[in-house]
Backbone as XML, in Angstrom:
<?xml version="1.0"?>
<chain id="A" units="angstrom">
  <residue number="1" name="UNK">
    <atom name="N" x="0.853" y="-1.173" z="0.000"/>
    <atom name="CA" x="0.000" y="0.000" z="0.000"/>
    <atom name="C" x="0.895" y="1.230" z="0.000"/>
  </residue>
  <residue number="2" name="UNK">
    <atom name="N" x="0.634" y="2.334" z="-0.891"/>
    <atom name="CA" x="1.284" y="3.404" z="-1.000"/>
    <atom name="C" x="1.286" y="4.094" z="0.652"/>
  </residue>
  <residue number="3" name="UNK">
    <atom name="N" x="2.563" y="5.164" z="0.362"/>
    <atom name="CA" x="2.926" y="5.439" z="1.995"/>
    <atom name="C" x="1.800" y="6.695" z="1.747"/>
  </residue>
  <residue number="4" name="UNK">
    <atom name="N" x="1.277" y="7.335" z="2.873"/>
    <atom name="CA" x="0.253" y="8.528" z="2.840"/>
    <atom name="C" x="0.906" y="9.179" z="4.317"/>
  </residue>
  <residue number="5" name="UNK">
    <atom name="N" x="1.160" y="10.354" z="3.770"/>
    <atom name="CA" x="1.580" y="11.030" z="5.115"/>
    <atom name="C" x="2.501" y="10.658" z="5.816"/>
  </residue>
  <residue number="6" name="UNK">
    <atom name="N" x="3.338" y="9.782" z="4.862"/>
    <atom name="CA" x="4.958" y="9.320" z="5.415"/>
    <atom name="C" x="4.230" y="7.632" z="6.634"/>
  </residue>
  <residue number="7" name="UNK">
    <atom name="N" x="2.901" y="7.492" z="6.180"/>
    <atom name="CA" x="2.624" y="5.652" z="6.981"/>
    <atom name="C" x="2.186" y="4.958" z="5.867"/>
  </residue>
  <residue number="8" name="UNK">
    <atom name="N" x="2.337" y="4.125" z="6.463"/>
    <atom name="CA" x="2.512" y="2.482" z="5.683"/>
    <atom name="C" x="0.996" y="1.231" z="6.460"/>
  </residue>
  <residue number="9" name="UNK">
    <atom name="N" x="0.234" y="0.486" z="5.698"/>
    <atom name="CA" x="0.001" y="-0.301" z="6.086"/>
    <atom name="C" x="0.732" y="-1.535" z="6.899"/>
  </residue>
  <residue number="10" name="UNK">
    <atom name="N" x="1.075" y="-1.453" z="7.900"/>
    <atom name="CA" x="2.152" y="-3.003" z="8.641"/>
    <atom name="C" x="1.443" y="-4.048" z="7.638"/>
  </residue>
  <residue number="11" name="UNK">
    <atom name="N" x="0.115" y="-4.608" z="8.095"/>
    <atom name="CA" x="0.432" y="-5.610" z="7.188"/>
    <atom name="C" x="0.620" y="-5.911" z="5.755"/>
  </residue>
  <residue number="12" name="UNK">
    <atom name="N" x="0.049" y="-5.036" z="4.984"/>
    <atom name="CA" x="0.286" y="-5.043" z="3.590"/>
    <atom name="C" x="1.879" y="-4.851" z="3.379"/>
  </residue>
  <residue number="13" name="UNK">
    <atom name="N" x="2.784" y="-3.982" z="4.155"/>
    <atom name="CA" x="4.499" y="-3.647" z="3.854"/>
    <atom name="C" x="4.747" y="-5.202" z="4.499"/>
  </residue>
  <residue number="14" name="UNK">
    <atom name="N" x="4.731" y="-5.848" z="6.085"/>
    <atom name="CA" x="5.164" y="-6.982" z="6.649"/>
    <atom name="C" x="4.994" y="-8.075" z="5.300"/>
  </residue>
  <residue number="15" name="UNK">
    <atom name="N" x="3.947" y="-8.195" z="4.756"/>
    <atom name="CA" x="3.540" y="-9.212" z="3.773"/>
    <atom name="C" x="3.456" y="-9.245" z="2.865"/>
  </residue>
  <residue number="16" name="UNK">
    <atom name="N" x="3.926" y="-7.529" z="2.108"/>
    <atom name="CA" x="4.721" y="-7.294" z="0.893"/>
    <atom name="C" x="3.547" y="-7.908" z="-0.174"/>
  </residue>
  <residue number="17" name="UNK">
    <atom name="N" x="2.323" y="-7.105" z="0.055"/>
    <atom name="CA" x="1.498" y="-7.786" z="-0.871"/>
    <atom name="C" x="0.479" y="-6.047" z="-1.554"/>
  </residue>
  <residue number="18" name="UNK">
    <atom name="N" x="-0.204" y="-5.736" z="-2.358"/>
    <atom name="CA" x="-0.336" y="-4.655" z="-2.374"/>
    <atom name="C" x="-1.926" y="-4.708" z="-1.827"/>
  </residue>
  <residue number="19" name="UNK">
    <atom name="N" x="-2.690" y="-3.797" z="-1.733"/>
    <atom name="CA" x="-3.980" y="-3.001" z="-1.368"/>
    <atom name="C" x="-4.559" y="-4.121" z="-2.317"/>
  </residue>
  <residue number="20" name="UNK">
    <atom name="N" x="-5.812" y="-4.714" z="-1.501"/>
    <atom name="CA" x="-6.535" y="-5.406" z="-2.230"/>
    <atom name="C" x="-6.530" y="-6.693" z="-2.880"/>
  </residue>
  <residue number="21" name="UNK">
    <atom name="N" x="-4.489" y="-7.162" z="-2.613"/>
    <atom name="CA" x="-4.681" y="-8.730" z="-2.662"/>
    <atom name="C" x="-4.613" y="-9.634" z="-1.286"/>
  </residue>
  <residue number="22" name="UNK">
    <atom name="N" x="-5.080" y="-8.803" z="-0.504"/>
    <atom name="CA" x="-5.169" y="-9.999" z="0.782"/>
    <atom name="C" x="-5.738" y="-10.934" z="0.799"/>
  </residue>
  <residue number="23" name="UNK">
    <atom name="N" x="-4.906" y="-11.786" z="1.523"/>
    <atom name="CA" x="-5.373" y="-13.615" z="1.590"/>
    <atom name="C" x="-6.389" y="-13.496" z="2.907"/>
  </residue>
  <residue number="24" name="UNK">
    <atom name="N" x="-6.531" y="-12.896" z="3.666"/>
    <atom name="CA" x="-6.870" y="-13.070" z="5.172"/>
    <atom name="C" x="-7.913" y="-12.195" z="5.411"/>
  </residue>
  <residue number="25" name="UNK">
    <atom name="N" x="-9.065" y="-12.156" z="5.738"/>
    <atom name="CA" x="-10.235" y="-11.247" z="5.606"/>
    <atom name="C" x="-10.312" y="-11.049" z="7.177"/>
  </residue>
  <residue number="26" name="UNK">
    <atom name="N" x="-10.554" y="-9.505" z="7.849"/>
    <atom name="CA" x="-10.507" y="-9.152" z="9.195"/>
    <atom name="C" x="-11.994" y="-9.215" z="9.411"/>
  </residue>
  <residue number="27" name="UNK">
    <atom name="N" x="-12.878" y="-9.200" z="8.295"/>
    <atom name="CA" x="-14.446" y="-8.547" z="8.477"/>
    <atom name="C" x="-15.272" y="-9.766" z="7.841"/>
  </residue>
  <residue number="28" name="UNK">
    <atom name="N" x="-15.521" y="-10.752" z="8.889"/>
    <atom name="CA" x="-16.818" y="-11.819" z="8.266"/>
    <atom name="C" x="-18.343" y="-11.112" z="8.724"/>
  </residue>
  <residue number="29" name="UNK">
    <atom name="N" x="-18.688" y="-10.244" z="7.503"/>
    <atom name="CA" x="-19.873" y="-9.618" z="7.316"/>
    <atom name="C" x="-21.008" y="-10.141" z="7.124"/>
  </residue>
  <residue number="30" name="UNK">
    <atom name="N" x="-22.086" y="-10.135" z="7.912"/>
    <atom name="CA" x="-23.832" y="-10.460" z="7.939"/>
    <atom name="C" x="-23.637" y="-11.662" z="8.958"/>
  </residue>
  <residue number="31" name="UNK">
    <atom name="N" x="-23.078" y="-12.953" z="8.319"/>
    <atom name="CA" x="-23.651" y="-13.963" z="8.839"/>
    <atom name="C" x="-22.330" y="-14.880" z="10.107"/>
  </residue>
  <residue number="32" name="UNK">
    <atom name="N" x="-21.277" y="-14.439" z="9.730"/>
    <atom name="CA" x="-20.277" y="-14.665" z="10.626"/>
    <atom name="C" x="-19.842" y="-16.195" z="10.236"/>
  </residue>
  <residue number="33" name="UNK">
    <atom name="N" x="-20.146" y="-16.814" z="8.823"/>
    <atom name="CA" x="-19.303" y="-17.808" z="8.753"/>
    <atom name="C" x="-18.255" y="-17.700" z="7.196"/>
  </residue>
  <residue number="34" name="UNK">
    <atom name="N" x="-17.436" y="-18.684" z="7.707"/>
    <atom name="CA" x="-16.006" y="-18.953" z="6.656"/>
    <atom name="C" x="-16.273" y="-18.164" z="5.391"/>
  </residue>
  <residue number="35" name="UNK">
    <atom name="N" x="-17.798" y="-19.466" z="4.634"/>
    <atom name="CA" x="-18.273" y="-18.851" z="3.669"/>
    <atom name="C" x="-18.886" y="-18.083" z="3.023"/>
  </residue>
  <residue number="36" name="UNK">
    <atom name="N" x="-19.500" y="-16.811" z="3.896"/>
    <atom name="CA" x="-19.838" y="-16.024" z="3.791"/>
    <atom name="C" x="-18.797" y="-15.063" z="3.519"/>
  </residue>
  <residue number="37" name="UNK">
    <atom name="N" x="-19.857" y="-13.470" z="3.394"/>
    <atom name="CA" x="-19.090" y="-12.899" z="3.001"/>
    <atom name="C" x="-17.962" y="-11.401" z="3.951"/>
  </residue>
  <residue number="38" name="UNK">
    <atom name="N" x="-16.645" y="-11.515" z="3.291"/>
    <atom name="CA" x="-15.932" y="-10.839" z="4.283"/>
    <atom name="C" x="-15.004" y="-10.092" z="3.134"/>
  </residue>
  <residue number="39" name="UNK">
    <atom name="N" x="-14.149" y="-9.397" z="4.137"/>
    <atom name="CA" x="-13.060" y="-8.760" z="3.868"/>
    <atom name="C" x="-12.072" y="-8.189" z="4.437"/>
  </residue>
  <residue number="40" name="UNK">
    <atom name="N" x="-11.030" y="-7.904" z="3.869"/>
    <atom name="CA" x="-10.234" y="-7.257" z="4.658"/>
    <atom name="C" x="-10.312" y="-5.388" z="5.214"/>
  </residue>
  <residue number="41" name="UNK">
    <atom name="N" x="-10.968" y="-5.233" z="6.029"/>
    <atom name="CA" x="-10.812" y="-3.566" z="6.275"/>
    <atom name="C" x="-10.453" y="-2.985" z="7.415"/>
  </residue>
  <residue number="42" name="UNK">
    <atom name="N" x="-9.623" y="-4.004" z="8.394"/>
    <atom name="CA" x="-9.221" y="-2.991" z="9.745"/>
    <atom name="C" x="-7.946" y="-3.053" z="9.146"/>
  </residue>
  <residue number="43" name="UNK">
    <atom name="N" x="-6.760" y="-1.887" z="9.864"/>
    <atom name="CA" x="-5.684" y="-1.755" z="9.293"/>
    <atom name="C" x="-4.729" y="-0.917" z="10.532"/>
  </residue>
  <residue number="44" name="UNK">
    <atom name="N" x="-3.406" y="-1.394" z="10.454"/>
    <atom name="CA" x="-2.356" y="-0.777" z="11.370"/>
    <atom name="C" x="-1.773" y="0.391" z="10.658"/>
  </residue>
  <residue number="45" name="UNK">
    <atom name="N" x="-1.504" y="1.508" z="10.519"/>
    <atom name="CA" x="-0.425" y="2.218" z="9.857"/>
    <atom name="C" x="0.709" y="2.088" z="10.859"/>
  </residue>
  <residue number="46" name="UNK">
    <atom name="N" x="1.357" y="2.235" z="10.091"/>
    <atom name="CA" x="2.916" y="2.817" z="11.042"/>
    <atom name="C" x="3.701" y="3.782" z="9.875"/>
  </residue>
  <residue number="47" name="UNK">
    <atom name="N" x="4.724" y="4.194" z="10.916"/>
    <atom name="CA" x="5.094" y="5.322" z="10.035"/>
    <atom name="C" x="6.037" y="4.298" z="9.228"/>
  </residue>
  <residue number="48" name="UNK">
    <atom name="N" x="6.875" y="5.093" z="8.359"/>
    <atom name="CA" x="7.361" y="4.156" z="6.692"/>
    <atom name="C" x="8.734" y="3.566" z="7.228"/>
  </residue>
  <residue number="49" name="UNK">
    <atom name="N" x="9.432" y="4.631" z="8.339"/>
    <atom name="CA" x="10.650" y="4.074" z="8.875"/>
    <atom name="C" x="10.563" y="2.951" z="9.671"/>
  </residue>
  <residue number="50" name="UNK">
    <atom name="N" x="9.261" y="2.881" z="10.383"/>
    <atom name="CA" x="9.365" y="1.532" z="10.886"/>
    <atom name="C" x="9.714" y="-0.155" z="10.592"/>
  </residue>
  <residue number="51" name="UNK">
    <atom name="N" x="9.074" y="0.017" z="9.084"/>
    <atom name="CA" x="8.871" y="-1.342" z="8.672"/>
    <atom name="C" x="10.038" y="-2.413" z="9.040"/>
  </residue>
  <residue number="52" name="UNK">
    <atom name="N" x="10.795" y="-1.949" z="9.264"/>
    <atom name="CA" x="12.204" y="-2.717" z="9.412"/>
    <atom name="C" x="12.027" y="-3.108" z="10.821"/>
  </residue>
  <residue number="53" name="UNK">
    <atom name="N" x="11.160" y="-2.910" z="11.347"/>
    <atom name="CA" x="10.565" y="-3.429" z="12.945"/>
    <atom name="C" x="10.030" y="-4.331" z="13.133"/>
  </residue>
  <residue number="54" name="UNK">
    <atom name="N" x="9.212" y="-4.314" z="12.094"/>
    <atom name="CA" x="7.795" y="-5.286" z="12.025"/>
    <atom name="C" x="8.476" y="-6.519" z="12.067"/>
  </residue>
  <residue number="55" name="UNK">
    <atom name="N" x="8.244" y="-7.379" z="13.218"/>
    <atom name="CA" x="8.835" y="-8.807" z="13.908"/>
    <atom name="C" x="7.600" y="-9.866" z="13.257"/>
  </residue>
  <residue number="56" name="UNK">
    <atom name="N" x="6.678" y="-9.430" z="13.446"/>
    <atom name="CA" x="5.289" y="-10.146" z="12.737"/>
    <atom name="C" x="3.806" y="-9.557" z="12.920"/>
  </residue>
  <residue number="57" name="UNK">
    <atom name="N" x="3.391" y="-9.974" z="11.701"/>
    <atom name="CA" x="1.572" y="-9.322" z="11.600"/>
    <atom name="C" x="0.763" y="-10.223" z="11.050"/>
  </residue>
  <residue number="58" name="UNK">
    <atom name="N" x="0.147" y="-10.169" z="11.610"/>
    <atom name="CA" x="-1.115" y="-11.712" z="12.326"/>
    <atom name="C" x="-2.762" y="-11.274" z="11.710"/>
  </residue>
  <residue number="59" name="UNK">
    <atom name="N" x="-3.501" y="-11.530" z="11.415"/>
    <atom name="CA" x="-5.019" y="-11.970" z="11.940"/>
    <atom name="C" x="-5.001" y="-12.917" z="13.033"/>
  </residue>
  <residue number="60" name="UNK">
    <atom name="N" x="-5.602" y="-12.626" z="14.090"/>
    <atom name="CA" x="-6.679" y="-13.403" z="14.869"/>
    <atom name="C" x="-7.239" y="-14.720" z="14.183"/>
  </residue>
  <residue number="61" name="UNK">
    <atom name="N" x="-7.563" y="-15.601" z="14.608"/>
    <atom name="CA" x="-8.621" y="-16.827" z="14.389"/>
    <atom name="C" x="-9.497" y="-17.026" z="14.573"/>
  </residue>
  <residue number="62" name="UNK">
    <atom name="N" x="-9.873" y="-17.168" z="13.337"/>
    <atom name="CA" x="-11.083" y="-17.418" z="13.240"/>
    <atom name="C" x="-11.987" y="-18.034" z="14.025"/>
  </residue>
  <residue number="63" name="UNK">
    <atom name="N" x="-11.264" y="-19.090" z="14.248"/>
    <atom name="CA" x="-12.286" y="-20.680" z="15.124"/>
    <atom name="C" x="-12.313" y="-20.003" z="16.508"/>
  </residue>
  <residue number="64" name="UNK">
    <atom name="N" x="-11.231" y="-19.467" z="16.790"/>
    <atom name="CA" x="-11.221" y="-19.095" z="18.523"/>
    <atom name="C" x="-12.210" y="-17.693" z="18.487"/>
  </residue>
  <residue number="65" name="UNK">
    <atom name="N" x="-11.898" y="-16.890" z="17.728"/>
    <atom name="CA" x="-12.538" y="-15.292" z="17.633"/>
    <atom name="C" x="-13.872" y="-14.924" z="17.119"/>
  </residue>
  <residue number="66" name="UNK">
    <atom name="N" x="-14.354" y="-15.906" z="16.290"/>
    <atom name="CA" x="-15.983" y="-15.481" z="15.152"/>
    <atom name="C" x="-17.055" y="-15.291" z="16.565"/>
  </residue>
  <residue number="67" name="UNK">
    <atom name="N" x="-16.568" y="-16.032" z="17.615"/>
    <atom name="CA" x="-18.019" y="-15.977" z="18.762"/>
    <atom name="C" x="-18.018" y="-14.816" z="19.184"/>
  </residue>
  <residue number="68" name="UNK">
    <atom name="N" x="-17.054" y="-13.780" z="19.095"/>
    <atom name="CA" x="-16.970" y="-12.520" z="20.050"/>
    <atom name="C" x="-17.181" y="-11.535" z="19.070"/>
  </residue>
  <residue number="69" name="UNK">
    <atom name="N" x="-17.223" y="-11.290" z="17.831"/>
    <atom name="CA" x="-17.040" y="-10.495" z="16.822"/>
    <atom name="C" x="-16.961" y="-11.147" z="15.145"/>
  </residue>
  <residue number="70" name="UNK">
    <atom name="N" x="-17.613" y="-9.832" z="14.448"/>
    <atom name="CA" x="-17.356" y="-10.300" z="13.339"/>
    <atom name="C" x="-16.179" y="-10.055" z="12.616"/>
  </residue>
  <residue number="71" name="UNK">
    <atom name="N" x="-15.316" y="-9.195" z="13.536"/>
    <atom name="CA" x="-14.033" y="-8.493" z="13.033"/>
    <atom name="C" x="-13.184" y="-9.283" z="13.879"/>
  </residue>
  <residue number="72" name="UNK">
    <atom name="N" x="-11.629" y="-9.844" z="12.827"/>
    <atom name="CA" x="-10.763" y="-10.141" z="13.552"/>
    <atom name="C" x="-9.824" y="-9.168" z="13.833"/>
  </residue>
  <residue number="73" name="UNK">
    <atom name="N" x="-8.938" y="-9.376" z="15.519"/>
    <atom name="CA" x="-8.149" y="-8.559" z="15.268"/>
    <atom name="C" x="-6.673" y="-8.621" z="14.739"/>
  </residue>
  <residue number="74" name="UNK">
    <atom name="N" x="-6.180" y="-7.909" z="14.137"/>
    <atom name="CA" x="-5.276" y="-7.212" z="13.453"/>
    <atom name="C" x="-3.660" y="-7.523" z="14.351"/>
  </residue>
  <residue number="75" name="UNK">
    <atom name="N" x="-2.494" y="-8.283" z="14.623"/>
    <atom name="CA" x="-1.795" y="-8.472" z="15.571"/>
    <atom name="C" x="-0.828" y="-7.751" z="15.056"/>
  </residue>
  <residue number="76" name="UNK">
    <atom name="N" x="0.121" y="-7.109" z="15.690"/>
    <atom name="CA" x="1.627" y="-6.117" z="14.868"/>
    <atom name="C" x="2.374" y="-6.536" z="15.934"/>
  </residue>
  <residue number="77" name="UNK">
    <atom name="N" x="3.615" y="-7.109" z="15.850"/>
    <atom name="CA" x="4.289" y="-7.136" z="16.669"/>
    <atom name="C" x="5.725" y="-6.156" z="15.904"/>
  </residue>
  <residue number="78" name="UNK">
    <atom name="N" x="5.822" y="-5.422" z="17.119"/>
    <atom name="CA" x="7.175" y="-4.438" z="16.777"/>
    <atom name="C" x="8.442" y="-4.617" z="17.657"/>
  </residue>
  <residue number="79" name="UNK">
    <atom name="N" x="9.405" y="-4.586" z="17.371"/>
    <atom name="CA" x="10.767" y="-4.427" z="18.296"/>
    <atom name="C" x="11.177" y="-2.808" z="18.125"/>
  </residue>
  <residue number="80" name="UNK">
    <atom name="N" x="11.759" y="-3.147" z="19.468"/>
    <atom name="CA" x="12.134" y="-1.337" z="19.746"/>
    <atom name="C" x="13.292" y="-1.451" z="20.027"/>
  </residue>
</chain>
């Protein structure tokens, strides 16, 4: 994902994939299963110098998480 205002998507830069080809959907919308329908739309920025931080960036699970929400969350792990 292009940088905006000098930030970066973590996971799209961590996973080096661009805006819109994500494998991993944060948002199982209406009905809250697999096959239904979802997408990806929660998102971390960080600023652009960071990326070289990013230790790992996660979705949540599904199997453990769909009972509490229809949104998974988003994991960033950073070193400082």
């Amino acid at each position: 994902m292009k940088a905006m205002t000098g930030l970066l998507s973590a996971y799209h830069a961590f996973h080096e994939i661009d805006s819109g080809k994500e494998t991993e959907p944060t948002l199982y919308w209406r009905n809250r299963k697999k096959d239904g329908p979802k997408y990806h739309i929660d998102y971390c920025f960080v600023p652009k110098t960071w990326t070289g931080r990013l230790q790992n960036v996660a979705v949540g699970s599904f199997d453990t998480l769909i009972k509490l929400s229809d949104h998974m969350p988003l994991i960033v792990d950073l070193e400082f």
